[in-house]
Backbone as a printed PyTorch tensor [residue, N CA C, xyz], in Angstrom:
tensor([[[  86.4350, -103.8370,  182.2720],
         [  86.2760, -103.7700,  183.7110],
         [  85.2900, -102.6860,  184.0690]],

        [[  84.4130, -102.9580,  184.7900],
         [  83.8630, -102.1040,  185.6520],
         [  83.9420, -100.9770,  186.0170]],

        [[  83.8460,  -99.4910,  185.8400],
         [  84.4290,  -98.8470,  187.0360],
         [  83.4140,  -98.3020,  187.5960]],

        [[  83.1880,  -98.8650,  188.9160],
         [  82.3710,  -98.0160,  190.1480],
         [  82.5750,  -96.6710,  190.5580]],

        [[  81.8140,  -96.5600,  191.5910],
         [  82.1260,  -95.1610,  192.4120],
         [  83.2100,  -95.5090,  193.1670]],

        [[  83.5350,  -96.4350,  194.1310],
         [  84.7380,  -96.5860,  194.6230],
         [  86.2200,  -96.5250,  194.0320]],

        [[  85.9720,  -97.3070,  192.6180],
         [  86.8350,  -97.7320,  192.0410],
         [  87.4070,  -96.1130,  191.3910]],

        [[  86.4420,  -95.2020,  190.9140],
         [  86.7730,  -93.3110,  190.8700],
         [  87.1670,  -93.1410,  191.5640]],

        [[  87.1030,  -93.0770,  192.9090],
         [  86.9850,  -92.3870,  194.0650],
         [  88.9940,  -92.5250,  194.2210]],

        [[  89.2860,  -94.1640,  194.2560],
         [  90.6110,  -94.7750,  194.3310],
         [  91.5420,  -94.0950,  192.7060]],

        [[  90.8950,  -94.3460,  191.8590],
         [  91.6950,  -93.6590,  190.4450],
         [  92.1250,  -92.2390,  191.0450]],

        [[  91.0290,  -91.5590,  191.8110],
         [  91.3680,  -89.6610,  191.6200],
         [  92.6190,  -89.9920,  192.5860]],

        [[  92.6310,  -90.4620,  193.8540],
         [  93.7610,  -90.2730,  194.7020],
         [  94.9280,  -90.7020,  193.7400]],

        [[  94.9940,  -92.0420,  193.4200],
         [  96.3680,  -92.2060,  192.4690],
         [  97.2460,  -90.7440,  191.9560]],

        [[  95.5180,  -90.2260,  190.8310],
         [  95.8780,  -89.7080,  190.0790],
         [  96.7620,  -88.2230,  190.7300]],

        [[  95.9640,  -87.9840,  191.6830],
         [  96.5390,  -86.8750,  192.6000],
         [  98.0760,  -87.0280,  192.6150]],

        [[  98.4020,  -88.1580,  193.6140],
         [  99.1890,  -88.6500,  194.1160],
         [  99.8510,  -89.8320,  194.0050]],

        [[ 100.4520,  -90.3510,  193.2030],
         [ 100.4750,  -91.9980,  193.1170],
         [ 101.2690,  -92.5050,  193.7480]],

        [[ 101.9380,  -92.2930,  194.9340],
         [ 102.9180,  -92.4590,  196.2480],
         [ 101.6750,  -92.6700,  197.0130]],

        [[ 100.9440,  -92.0660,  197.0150],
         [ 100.0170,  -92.3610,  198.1890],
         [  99.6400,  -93.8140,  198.9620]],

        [[ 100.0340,  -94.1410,  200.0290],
         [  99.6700,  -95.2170,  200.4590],
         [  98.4130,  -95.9830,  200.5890]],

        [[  98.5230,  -97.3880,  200.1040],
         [  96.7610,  -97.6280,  200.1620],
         [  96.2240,  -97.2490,  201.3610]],

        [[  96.4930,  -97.5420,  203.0730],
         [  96.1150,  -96.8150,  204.0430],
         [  95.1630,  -95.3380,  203.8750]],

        [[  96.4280,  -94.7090,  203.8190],
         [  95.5010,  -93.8720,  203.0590],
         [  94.5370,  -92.8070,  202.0750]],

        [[  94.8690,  -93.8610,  200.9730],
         [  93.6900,  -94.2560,  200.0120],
         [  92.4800,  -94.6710,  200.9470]],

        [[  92.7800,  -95.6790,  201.5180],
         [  91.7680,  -95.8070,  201.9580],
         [  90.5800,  -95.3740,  202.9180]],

        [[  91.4540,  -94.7720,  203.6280],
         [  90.8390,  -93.4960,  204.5830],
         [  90.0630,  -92.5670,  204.0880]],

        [[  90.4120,  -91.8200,  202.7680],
         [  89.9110,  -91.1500,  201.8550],
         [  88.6490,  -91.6860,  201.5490]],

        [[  88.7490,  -92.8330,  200.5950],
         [  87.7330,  -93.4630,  200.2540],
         [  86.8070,  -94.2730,  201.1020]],

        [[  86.9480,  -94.3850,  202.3530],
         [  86.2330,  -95.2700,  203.3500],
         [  86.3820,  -96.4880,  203.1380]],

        [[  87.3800,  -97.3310,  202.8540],
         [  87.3960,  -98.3490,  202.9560],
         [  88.4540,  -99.4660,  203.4180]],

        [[  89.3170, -100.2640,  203.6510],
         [  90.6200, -101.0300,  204.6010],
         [  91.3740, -101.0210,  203.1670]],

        [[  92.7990, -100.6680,  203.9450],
         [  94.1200, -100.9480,  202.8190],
         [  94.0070, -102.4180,  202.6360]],

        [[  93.1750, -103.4030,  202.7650],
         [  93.5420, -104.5680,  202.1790],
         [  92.2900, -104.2680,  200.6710]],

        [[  91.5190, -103.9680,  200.9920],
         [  90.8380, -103.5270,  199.8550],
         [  90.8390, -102.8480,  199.1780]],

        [[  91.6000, -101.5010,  199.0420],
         [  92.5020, -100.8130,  198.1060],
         [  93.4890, -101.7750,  197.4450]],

        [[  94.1780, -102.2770,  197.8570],
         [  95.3840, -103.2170,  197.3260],
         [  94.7540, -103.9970,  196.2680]],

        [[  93.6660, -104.5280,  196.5560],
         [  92.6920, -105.7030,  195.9190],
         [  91.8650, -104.6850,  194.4580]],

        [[  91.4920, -103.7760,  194.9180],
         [  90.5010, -103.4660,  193.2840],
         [  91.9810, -102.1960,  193.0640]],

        [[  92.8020, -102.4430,  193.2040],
         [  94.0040, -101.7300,  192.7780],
         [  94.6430, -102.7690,  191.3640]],

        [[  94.9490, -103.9960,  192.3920],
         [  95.2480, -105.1840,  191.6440],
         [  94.3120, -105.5560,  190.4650]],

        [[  92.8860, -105.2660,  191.0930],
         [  91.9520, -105.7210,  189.4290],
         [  92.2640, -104.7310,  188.4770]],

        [[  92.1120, -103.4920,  189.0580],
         [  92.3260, -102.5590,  187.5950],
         [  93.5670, -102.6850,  187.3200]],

        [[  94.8670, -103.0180,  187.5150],
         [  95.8760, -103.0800,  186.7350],
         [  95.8280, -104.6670,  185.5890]],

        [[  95.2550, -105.4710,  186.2350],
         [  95.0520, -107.0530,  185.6630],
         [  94.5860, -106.3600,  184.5860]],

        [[  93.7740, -105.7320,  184.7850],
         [  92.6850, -105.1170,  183.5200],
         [  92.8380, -104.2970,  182.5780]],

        [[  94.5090, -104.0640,  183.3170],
         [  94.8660, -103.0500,  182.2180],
         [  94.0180, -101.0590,  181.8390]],

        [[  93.2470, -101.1510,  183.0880],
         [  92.7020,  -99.7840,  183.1330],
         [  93.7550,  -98.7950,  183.9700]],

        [[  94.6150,  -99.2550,  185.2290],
         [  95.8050,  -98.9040,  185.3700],
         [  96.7880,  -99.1490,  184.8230]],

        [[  97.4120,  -98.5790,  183.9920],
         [  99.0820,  -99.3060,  183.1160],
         [ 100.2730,  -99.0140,  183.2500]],

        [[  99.9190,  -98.0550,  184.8850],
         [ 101.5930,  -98.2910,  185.3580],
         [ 101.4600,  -96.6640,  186.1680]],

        [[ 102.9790,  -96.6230,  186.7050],
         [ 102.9540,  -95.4700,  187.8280],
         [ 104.1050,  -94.7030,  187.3160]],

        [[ 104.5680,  -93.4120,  186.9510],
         [ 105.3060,  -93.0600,  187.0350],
         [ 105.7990,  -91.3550,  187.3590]],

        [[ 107.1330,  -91.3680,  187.3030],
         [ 107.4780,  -90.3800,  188.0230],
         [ 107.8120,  -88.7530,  186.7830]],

        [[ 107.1000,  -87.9020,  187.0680],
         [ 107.3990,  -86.5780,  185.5520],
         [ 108.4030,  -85.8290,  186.2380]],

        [[ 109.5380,  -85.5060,  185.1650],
         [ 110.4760,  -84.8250,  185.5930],
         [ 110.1750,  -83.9970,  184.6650]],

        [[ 110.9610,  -83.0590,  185.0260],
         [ 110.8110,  -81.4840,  184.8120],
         [ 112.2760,  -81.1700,  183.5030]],

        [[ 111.5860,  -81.1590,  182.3960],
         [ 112.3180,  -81.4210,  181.0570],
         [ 113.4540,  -80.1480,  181.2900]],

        [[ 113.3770,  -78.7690,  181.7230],
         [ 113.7890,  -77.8070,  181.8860],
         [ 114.8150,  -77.9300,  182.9150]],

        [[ 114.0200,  -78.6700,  184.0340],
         [ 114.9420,  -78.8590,  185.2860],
         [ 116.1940,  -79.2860,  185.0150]],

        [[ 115.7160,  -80.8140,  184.2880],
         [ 117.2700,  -81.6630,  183.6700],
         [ 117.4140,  -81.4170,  182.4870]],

        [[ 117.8650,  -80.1540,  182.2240],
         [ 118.7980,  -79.8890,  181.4230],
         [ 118.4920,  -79.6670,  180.1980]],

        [[ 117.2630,  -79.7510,  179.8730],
         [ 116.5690,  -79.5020,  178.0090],
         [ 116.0320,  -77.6470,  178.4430]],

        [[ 116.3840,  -76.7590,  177.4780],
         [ 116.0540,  -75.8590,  177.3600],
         [ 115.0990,  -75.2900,  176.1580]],

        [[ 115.1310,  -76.6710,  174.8600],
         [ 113.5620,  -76.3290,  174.2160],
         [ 112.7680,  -77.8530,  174.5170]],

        [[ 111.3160,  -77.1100,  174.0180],
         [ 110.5110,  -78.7510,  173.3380],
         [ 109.7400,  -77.9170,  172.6660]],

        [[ 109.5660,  -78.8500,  171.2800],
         [ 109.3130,  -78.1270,  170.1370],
         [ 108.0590,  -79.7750,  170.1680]],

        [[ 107.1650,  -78.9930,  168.9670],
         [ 106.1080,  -80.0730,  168.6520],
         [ 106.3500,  -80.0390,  167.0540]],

        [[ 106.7740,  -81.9640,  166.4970],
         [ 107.2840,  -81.9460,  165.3080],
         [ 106.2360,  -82.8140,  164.5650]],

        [[ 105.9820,  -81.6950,  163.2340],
         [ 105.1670,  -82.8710,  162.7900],
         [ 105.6290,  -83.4340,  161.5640]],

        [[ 105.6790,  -84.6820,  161.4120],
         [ 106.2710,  -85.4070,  159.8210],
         [ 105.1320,  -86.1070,  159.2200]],

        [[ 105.5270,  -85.7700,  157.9760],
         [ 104.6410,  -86.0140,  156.7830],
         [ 105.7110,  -86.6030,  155.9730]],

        [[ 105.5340,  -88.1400,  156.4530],
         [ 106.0670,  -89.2450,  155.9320],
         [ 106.3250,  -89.4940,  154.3350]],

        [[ 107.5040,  -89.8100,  153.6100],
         [ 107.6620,  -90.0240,  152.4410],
         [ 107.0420,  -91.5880,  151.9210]],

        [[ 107.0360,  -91.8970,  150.7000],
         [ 106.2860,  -93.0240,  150.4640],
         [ 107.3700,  -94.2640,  150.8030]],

        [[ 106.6090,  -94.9420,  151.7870],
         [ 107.5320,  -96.3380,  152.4060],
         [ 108.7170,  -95.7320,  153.4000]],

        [[ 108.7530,  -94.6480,  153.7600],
         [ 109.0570,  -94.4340,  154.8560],
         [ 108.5750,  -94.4860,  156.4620]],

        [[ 107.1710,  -94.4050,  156.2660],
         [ 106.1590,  -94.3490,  157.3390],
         [ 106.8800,  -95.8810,  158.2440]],

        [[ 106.9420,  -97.0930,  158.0690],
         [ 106.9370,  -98.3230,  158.5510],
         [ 108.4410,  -98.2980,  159.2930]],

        [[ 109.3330,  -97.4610,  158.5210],
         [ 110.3430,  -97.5290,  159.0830],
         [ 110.8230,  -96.4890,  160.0160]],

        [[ 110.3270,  -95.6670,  159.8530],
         [ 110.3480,  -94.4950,  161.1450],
         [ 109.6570,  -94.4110,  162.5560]],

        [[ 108.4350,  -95.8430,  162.0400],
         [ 107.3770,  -95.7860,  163.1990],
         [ 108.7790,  -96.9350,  164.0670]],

        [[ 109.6920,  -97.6860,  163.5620],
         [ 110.5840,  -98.9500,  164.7110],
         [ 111.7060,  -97.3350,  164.7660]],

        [[ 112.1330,  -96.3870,  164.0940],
         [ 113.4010,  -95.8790,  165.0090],
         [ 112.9670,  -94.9800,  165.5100]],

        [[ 111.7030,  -94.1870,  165.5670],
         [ 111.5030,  -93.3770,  167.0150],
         [ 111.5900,  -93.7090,  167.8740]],

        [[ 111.0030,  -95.0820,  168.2120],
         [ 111.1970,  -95.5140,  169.0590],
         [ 112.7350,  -95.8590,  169.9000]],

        [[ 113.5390,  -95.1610,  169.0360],
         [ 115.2620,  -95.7100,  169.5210],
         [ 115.7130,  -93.6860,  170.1560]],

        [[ 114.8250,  -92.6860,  169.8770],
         [ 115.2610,  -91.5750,  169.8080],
         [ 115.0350,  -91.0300,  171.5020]],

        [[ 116.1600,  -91.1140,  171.9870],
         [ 115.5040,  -90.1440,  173.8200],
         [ 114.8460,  -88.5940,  173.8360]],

        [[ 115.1180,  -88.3250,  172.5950],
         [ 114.5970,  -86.5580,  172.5160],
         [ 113.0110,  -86.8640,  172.6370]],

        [[ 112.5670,  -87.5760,  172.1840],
         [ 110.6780,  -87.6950,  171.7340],
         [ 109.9830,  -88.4570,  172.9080]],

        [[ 109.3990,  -87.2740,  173.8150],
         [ 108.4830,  -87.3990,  175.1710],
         [ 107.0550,  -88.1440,  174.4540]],

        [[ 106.1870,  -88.5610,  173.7400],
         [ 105.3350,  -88.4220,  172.7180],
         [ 105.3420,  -88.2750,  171.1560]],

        [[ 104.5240,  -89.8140,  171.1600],
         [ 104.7320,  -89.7640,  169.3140],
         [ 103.4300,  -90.4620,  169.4900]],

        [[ 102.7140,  -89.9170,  168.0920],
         [ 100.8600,  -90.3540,  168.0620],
         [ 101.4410,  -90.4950,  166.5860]],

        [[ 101.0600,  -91.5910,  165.8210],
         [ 100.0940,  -91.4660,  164.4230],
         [  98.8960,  -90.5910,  164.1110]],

        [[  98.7150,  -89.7880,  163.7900],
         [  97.5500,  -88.9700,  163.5370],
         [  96.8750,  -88.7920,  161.8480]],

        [[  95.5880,  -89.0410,  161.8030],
         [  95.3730,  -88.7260,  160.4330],
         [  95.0550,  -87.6230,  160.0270]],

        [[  94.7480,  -87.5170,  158.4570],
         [  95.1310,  -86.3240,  157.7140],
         [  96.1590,  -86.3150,  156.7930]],

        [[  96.9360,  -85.6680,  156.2880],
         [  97.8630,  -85.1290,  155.1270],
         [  99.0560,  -85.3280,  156.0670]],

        [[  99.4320,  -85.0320,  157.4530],
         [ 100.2320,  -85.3700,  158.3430],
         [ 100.2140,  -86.7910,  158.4900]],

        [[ 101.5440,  -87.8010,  159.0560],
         [ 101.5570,  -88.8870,  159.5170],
         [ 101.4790,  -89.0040,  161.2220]],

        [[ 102.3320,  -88.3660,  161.5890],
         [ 103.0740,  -88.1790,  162.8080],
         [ 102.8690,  -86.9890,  163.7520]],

        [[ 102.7890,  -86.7270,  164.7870],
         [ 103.2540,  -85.6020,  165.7510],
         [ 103.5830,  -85.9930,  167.2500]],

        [[ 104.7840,  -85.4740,  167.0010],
         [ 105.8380,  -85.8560,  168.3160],
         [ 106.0850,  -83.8510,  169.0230]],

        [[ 106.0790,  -85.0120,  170.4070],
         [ 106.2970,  -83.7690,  171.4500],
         [ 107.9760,  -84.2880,  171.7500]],

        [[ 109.2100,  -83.4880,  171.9270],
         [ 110.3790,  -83.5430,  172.0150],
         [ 111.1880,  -82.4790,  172.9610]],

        [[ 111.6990,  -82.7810,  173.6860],
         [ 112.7740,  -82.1650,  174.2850],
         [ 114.2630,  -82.1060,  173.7770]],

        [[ 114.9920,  -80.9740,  173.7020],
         [ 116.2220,  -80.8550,  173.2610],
         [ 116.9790,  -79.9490,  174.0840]],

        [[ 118.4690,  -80.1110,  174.1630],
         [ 119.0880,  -78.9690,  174.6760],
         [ 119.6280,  -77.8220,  174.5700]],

        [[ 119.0550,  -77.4810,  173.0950],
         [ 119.2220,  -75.9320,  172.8140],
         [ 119.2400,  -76.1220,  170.8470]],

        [[ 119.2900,  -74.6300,  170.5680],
         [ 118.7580,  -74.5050,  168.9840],
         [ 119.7950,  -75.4230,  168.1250]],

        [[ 120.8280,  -75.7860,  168.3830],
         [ 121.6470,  -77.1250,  167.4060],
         [ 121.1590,  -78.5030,  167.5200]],

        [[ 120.9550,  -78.5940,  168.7730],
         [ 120.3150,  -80.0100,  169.1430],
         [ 119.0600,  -80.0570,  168.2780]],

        [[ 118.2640,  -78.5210,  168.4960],
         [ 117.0770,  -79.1300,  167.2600],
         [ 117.3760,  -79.4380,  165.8390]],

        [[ 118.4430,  -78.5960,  165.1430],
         [ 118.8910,  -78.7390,  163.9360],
         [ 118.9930,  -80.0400,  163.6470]],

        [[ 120.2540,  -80.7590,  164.5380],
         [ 120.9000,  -82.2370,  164.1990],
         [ 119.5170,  -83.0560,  164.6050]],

        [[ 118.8650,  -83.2200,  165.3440],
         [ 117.5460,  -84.0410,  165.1450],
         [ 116.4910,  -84.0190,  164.1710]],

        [[ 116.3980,  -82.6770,  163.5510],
         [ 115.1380,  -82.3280,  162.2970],
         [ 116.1390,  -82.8570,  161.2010]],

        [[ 117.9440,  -83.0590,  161.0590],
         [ 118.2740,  -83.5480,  160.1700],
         [ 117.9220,  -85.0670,  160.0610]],

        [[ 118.0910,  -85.7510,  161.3450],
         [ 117.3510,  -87.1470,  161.8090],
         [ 116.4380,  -87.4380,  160.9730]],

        [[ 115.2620,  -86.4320,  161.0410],
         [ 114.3330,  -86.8930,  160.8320],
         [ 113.5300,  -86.8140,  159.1750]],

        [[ 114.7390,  -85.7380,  158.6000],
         [ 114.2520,  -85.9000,  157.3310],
         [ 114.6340,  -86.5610,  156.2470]],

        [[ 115.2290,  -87.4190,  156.6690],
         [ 115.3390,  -89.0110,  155.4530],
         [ 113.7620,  -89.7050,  155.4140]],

        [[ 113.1250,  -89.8180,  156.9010],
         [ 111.7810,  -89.9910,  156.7400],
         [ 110.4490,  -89.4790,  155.7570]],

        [[ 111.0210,  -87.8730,  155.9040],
         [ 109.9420,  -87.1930,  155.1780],
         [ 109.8670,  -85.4270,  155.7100]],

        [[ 108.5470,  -84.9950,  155.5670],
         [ 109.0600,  -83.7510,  154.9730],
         [ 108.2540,  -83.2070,  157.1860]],

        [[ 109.3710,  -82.1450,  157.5470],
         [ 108.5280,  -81.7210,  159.2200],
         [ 108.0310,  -80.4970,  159.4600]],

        [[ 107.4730,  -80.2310,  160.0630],
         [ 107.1060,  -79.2260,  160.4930],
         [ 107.1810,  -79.1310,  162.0900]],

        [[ 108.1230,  -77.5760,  162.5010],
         [ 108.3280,  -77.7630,  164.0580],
         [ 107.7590,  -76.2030,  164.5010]],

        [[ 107.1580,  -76.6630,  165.4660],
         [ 106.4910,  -75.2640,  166.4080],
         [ 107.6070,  -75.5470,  168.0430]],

        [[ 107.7700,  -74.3930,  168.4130],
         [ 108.9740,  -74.3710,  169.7540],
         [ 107.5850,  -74.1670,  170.2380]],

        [[ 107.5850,  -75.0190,  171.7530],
         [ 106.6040,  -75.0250,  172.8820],
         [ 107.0300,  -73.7170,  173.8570]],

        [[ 106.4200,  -72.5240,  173.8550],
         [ 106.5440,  -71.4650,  174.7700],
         [ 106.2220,  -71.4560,  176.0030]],

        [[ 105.2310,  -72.3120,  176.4260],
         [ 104.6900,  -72.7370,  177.8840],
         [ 103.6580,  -73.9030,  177.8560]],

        [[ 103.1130,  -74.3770,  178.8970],
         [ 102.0330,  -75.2400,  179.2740],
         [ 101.0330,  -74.7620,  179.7820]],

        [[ 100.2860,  -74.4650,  179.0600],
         [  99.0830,  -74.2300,  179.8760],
         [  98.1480,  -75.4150,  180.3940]],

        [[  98.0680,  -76.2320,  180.0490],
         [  97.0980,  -78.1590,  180.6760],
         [  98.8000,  -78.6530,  180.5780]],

        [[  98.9610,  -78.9720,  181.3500],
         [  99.8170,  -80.4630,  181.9820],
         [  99.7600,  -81.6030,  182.2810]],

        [[ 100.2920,  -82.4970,  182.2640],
         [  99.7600,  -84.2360,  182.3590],
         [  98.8090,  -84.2260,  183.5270]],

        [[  97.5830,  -84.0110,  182.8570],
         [  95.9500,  -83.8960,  183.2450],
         [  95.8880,  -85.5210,  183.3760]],

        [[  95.0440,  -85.1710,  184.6010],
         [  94.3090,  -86.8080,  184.7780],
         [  93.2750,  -86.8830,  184.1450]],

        [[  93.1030,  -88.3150,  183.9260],
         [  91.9760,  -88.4790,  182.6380],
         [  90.6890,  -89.0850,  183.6570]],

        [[  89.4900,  -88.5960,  183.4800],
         [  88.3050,  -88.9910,  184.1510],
         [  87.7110,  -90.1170,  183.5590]],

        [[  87.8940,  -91.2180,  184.6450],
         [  87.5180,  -92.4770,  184.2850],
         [  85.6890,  -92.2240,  183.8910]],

        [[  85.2150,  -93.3160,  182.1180],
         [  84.1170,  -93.1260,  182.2760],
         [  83.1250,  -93.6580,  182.9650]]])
C-alpha cells in the first residue's frame, strides 16, 4: 500500500491517540470524517494498520518485576517452545533472534519467586539468561511510516 502524506499525517494522530475520533482526525488533517474512515479502512485491508490497542501499566496491575529473558534453545527444543510461549501470560514480547541466542522475551512477574518458578518453566527448553528491567527509557514508540 501506498503511504501518502495524508495517509502520515492520519497514522501520527492514531498513533498519538487511537480513541481519537475520525472527526477529528480529520480536522487535524484537513479532510471529512467520511474520508478518514475510508483510507483508515484501506490501511487496515492492507494490513499496514493491524489493530488498536489499549497499554496497561504492568506495575499498576500488580507485576512488580519485568526482567528481559534470553533462551538458548536445546537441540529440538526450539519448535516446541516456540507453540508453549505462546500459552505463558508472563511474556509481554517474544522475537526469534539470531546468533548463539534463540529467543528474547520481555516478561512481567509479580515478585522474585514468580521469576524463579517461570525460569524453572523455561529450562526444560534450554539454557536463559535474565536481566531485571530497572526503568524505560523509549516506550511503545510509534513507528514512522516509510
Amino acid at each position: 500500500m501506498k503511504i501518502d502524506l495524508l495517509n502520515r499525517k492520519i497514522l501520527k494522530c492514531l498513533q498519538e491517540n487511537a480513541r481519537m475520533s475520525n472527526a477529528e482526525i480529520g480536522r487535524q488533517v484537513g479532510v471529512s470524517s467520511p474520508a478518514v474512515a475510508e483510507r483508515m479502512r484501506k490501511m487496515e485491508d492492507s494490513g499496514l494498520i493491524n489493530g488498536y490497542k489499549t497499554v496497561v501499566s504492568p506495575f499498576e496491575a500488580g507485576y512488580q518485576l519485568k526482567a528481559i529473558i534470553i533462551l538458548r534453545a536445546f537441540m529440538g527444543k526450539l519448535k516446541p517452545f516456540l507453540e508453549k510461549v505462546k500459552e505463558y501470560d508472563e511474556v509481554l514480547n517474544c522475537y526469534r533472534i539470531t546468533g548463539n541466542e534463540n529467543i528474547i522475551m520481555e516478561v512481567v512477574l509479580e515478585n522474585q519467586k514468580h521469576l524463579e518458578s517461570f525460569i524453572d518453566q523455561l529450562i526444560i527448553y534450554g539454557e536463559t539468561k535474565t536481566q531485571i528491567v530497572l526503568s524505560h527509557i523509549i516506550a511503545n514508540r510509534a513507528i514512522k511510516p516509510v
